[in-house]
Residue, then its C-alpha position, 0 to 999 in steps of 0.5 A: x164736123x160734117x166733112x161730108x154733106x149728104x156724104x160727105x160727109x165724107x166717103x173715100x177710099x183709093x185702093x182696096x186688095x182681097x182681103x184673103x191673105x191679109x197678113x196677121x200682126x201682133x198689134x194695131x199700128x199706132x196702139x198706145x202711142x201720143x199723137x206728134x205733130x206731122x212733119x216732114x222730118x223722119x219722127x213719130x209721124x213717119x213712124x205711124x206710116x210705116x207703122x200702118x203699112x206694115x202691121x194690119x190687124x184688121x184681119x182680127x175683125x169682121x170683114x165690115x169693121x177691119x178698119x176700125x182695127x186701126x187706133x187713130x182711125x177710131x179715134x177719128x171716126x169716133x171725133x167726127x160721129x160725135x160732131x155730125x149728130x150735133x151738126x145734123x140735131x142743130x140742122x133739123x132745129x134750124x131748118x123748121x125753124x125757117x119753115x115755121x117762122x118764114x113760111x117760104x121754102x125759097x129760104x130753105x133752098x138759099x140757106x142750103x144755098x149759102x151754106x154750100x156756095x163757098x164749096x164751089x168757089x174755094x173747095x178747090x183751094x183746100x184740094x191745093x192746100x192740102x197738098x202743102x200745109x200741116x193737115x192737123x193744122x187745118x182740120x183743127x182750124x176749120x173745127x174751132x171755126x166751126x164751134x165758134x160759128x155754132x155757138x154764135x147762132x146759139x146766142x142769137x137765138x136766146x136773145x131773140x136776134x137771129x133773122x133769116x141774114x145771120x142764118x144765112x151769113x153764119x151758114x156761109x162762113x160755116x162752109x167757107x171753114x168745110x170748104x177748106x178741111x174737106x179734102x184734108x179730111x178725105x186724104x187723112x182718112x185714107x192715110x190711117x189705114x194701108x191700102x187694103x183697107x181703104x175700101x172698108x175705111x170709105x164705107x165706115x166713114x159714110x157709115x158714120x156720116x149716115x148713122x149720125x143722120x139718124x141719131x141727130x134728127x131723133x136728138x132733134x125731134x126730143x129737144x125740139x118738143x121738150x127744151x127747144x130750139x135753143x137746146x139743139x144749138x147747144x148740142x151742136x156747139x158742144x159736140x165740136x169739142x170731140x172731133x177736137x180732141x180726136x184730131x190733137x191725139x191722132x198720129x199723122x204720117x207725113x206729106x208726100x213731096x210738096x208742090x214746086x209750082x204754083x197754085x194756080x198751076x198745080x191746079x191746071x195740071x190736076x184739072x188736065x189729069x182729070x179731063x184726059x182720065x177715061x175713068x175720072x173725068x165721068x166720075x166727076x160728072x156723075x157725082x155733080x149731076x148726081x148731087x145737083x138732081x138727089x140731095x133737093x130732096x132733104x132741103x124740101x122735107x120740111x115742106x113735105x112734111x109739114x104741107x104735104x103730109x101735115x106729120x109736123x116737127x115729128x113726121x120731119x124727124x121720122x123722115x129724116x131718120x128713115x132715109x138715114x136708116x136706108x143709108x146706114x144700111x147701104x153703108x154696111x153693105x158696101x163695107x161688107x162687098x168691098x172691093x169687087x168687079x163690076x161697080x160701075x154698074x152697081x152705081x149706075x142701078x143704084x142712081x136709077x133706084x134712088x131716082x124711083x124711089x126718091x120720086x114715089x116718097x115726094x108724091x106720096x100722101x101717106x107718112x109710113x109710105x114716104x118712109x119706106x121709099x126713104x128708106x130705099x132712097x138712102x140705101x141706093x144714094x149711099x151705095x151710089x156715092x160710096x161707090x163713086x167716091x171710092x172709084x175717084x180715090x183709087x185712080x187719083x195718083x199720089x202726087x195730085x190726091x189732094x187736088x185731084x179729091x178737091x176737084x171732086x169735091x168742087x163737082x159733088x159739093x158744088x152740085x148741091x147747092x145749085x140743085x136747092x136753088x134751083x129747085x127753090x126757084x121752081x116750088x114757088x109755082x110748082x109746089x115742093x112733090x112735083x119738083x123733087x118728083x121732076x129732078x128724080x125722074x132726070x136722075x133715073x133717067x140719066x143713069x138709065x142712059x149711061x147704063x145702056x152705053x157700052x165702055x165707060x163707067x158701066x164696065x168699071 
């Protein structure tokens, strides 16, 4: 389950107090207890809200890990970990696969393309849904959809079928199953912990999207070299089956109040609410032109990699592992900032960071220098995305979270796909440096452009 992609992931977070006087309790809320299906009778699931609203043991713990204090956060961060290093090990097989077998990087930029499409058309239905169906339910469909899907890819692969159309219609019924447990994943993970420690939660769920980043390539680069391809789609088919077993044993409250009108126009009223917003409506810009402008970066590594630097398998794993390394470290460090003044400014630097640091490790010809500015580029994104993602979440109300994420979703998600296409488009006669480097440029200079406005998202 990688609910969040190159965040998703997913970070999130809607509203986090000082964590100076967090009152003690005795015990973690829900330690202990068998997990109950959420309903909207008063039962066990009402029980674990309450239960998380009034007990907090986070104070127990460093201030970057308070949220793990809580049991069914760990058990769901552990479950989705597991499943994003099999996502991430059978992404990278996969991804030099294509570049080894095709040679053309366009089929890089149309299997991202494929894999992120349906975000765009459906994403927004999943925000709706979520507000309305069984959340378990939809998780643990997505999740088994998903293994199934993996271990599809799995089978054709050993018995020498798999052809540049299944990738691509198995990368799409892959995203079709995100698009739709995506914002149920963010507005769960909101869920378990009270609200003072939402902003520590969204920091350790990108933590673990962005560790599982670094583990899944390195898994990558062993299997590749010694069991082959074949045995990273395995791991990936596999590594399902904890995230499974983490969402059946998780307690979760209850849906708020259901929808009374349609989808169609509880979908208008939230797209409204984000247009009149002075705060979402530029947060949703920045995340679709954010993702649209960074993440081509990862698609093109393995043109990078192998054309550019000439590092093979091995240099693509090193790379990716190193910008999971800077994210991790972003990661740890917005945990530990949490929730204070001045974070939209700290977003814009961070867009204007990455958008340096992204260009100089595309130009570069030296392996160990195009790992040091992935470094950097993994921290400034990371500290930027979490940063945004947790802004939306704060100023989402309650009644239109889940169409209110949904909608961010469509803008971040929907951005990526777009960027590797069009990107796709333009290494065929420009070459793989010379674009990521152009789309870096864009990046900083549009968060350049922000920053030097008065008002808006700098002061928030």
């Amino acid at each position: 389950m990688r609910e969040e992609r190159g965040s998703s992931s997913r970070d999130g977070g809607q509203s986090d107090r000082t964590h100076e006087g967090d009152p003690p309790a005795p015990e973690a809320a829900g330690e202990g207890a068998q997990g109950p299906q959420e309903g909207g009778h008063r039962g066990h699931g009402q029980e674990a809200g309450e239960a998380v609203a009034a007990a907090d043991p986070g104070s127990r713990l460093p201030g970057f890990l308070s949220a793990f204090a809580f049991r069914d956060f760990r058990l769901l961060w552990t479950g989705a970990f597991l499943s994003s290093v099999g996502t991430w090990t059978q992404d990278v097989a996969l991804a030099w696969l294509i570049h080894t077998r095709l040679g053309d990087p366009f089929y890089l930029g149309l299997r991202a393309f494929a894999a992120d499409a349906p975000l765009i058309a459906f994403m927004l239905l999943g925000g709706a849904m979520a507000d309305r169906v069984d959340r378990r339910l939809i998780l643990l469909t997505s999740n088994v959809l998903q293994m199934c899907f993996a271990t599809a890819l799995g089978v054709l692969y050993a018995t020498d079928r798999l052809g540049i159309g299944a990738i691509l219609v198995l990368a799409f019924l892959t995203g079709l199953s995100q698009s739709q447990s995506a914002p149920t994943y963010q507005a769960v993970l909101t869920s378990l912990v009270p609200p003072r420690r939402i902003q520590n939660a969204v920091a350790l769920n990108s933590l673990q999207f962005n560790l599982s980043r670094t583990v899944g390539p390195a898994i990558a680069g062993v299997l590749l070299a010694r069991a082959g391809t074949g045995a990273c789609f395995a791991v990936n088919a596999a590594s399902f089956l904890a995230v499974i077993a983490a969402l059946w044993r998780v307690r979760l409250p209850p849906h708020g109040e259901v929808p009374k009108e349609g989808l169609g126009r509880s979908l208008g009223t939230a797209f409204r609410h984000v247009a009149r917003d002075p705060a979402l409506g530029p947060l949703t810009l920045i995340a679709a032109a954010g993702s649209f402008l960074a993440f081509p970066l990862i698609t093109y590594l393995p043109v990078i990699a192998g054309t550019v630097l000439r590092t093979g398998a091995g240099g693509y794993s090193m790379l990716l592992s190193s910008y999971g390394a800077g994210a991790i470290a972003g990661a740890i460090a917005t945990a530990h900032r949490g929730h204070v003044p001045g974070r939209g400014r700290t977003l814009l630097l961070a867009l204007m960071v990455n958008g340096a640091a992204t260009g100089a490790a595309a130009l570069s010809s030296h392996q160990l220098l195009s790992m040091a500015c992935l470094v950097v580029a993994g921290f400034s994104l990371v500290t930027a995305f979490s940063t945004v993602n947790s802004l939306v979440q704060e100023n989402a109300p309650g009644a239109l979270k889940g169409r209110v994420l949904g909608i961010y979703g469509f803008a971040f998600r929907g951005g990526m796909p777009l960027g590797s296409l069009v990107a796709g488009w333009l290494v065929r006669p420009f070459g793989a440096p010379a674009v990521i480097g152009g789309f870096a440029a864009v990046l900083a200079l549009l968060a350049a452009a922000a920053y030097a406005r008065r008002g808006g998202v700098r002061e928030m």
